[in-house]
Each structure stands twice: as structure tokens, then as C-alpha cells.
N, C-alpha and C positions, 0 to 999 in steps of 0.2 A: 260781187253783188253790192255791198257797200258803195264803192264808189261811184256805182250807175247811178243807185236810187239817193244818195246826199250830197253828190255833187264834189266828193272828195277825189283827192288827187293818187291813182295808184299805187303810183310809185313809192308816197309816204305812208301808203298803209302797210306797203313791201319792208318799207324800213325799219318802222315801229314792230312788224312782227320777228323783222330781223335780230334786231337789239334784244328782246323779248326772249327770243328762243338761245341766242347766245348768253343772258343771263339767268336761265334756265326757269324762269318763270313762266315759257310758254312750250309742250312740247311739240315735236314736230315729227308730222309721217309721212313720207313718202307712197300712195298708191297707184299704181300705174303710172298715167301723166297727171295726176292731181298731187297737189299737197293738202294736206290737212294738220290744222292747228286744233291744240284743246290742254286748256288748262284744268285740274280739279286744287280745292284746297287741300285735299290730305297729300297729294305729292310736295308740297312745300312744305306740309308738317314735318311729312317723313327725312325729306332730305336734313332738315334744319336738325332733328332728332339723330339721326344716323352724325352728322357736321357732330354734336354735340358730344354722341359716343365716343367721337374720334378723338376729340379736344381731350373728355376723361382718359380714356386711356392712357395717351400720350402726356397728360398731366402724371401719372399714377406711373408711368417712368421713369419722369425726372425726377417724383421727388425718393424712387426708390434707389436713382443714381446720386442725387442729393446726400444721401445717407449714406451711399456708399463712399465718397469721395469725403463728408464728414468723419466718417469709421479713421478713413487712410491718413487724412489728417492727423486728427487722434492719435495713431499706429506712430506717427513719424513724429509727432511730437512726444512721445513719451524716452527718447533717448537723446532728448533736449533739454534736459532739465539742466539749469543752471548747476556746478559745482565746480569745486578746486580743479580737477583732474579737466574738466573739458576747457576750461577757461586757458588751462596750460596751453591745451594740446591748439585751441586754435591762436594764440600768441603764437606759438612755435612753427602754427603752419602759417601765418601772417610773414612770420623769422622767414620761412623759407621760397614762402614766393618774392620775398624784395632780394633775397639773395640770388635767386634765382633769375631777375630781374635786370638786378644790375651785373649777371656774368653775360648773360645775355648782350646788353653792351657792348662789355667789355670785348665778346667776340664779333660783335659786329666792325669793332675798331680794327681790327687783325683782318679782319674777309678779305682786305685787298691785297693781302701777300699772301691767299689760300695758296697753293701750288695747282690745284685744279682747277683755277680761274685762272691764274696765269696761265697754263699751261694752255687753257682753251681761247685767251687771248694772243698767244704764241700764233695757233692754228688758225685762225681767224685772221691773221697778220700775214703769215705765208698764202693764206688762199686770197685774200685783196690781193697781193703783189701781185702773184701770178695773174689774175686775172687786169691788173693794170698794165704788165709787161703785155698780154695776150694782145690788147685793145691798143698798144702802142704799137706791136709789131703788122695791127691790119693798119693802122694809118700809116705807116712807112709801107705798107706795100700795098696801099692805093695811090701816095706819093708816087710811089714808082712806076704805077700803071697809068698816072695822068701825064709822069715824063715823059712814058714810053711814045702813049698813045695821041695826045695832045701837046706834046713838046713845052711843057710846063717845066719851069724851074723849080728845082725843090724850094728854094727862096720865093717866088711868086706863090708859088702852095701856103707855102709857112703864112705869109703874111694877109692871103687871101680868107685864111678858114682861122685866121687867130691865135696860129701855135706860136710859143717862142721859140728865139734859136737854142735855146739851151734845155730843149725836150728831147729826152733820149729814156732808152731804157733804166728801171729800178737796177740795180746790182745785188 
């Protein structure tokens, strides 16, 4: 209706009620194929009121978490207090994290004669071989299949794919 009788552009009255109903300053109904907009002041009151309730309460949580967390404080500072015996005990536990500290080192210096690193360097060492001798034995018997089939010298092989002559099997 609006935009017949003032010459306004539809599509921005679409928009504005748009904005409007998504900042819930305008409500919106759906009937049949119509929409209907309407605003009243007391739903903004209510809402703002109801916003407001919600702020309190959730104030009136934290500061009862506030107080609890103060309480525990409290609680854990009371077998804090400064005297001879505690002043000991943590020197003494100072004592034993630096010794603790430097054995620590100490074993890190040794790790590489553990016997279960060597022993997994060992098995690590035989399965590379094996598996160099495997990749060595297909290239000798593709060697053989290009002599066979191509009458390839093993020498024209050797020097055409880059091997030297002194490649043979690991032992």
C-alpha cells in the first residue's frame, strides 16, 4: 500500500521490515498468503525485562561461584603458611628435582649403548640388507632377461643404466 500511494520503492520497504523483524523490533505473521507486521511497545519492554532477568540471575551465579572458588582458595592456602618444616621440605624437593635432573642426563649419555636400541638397530640393519640384496638380485635378472632377449651385454647394461662394475651382492 505504501509504496503505491508515496511513490516508495518496494523492495526497500521489504528490506527495512526485513532488518526490523530480524532485530526483533518488528513481529511477523504468516497468514495464509499474506504477511502481517505489528509492532506493540510492551513487547520490547517485556523482552528487555525478561534480557534483564537473565543478566541477574546469571550475575547471582558467578558471584556464588566467585565465593566458592574464594572459599577454595582460602582452603589451600591455609597449609601454606610460611615455617621451618615447609621451607625444608621444599629445598629438599628443589634437592631432588635437580638431582633428578641431572641423572636424567646422565642417562640420556648411555641411551646409545641401551642394548634394546642396539639390538633394534641390529634388525633394522639385517632387514635393509635383505632387502638391498632382494633389489640387487631383480637387477641381475633383468640383466639376464635383456641378454637373453635383446642380446645386451651385461657390460652395455652396466654402463647404459649407471651401475658400476664392482656391484654385486651384500654378504
Amino acid at each position: 500500500m505504501a509504496p503505491k500511494m508515496k511513490g516508495i520503492v518496494q523492495q526497500s520497504v521489504k528490506e527495512v521490515l526485513d532488518s526490523l523483524v530480524s532485530d526483533n523490533l518488528v513481529t511477523l505473521e504468516k497468514i495464509g498468503t499474506s504477511n502481517y507486521y505489528w509492532s506493540f511497545p510492551s513487547t520490547a519492554m517485556q523482552s528487555r525485562k525478561r534480557k534483564l532477568e537473565d543478566l541477574e540471575n546469571e550475575l547471582t551465579k558467578l558471584k556464588e561461584r566467585r565465593t566458592e572458588l574464594e572459599e577454595g582458595i582460602e582452603r589451600a592456602q591455609e597449609g601454606r603458611e610460611e615455617s621451618d618444616d615447609r621451607v625444608e621440605m621444599l629445598q629438599r624437593l628443589q634437592e631432588a628435582e635437580a638431582l633428578k635432573k641431572s641423572q636424567l642426563k646422565e642417562l640420556d649419555q648411555f641411551r646409545d649403548c641401551d642394548p634394546a636400541l642396539l639390538e633394534a638397530k641390529e634388525k633394522a640393519t639385517i632387514i635393509a640388507k635383505d632387502a638391498a640384496n632382494r633389489w640387487t638380485d631383480n637387477i641381475f635378472a633383468l640383466q639376464s632377461y635383456c641378454n637373453r632377449k635383446f642380446n645386451i651385454s651385461a657390460q652395455d647394461f652396466n654402463r647404459q643404466f649407471g651401475i658400476s662394475d664392482d656391484f654385486d651382492s651384500i654378504p
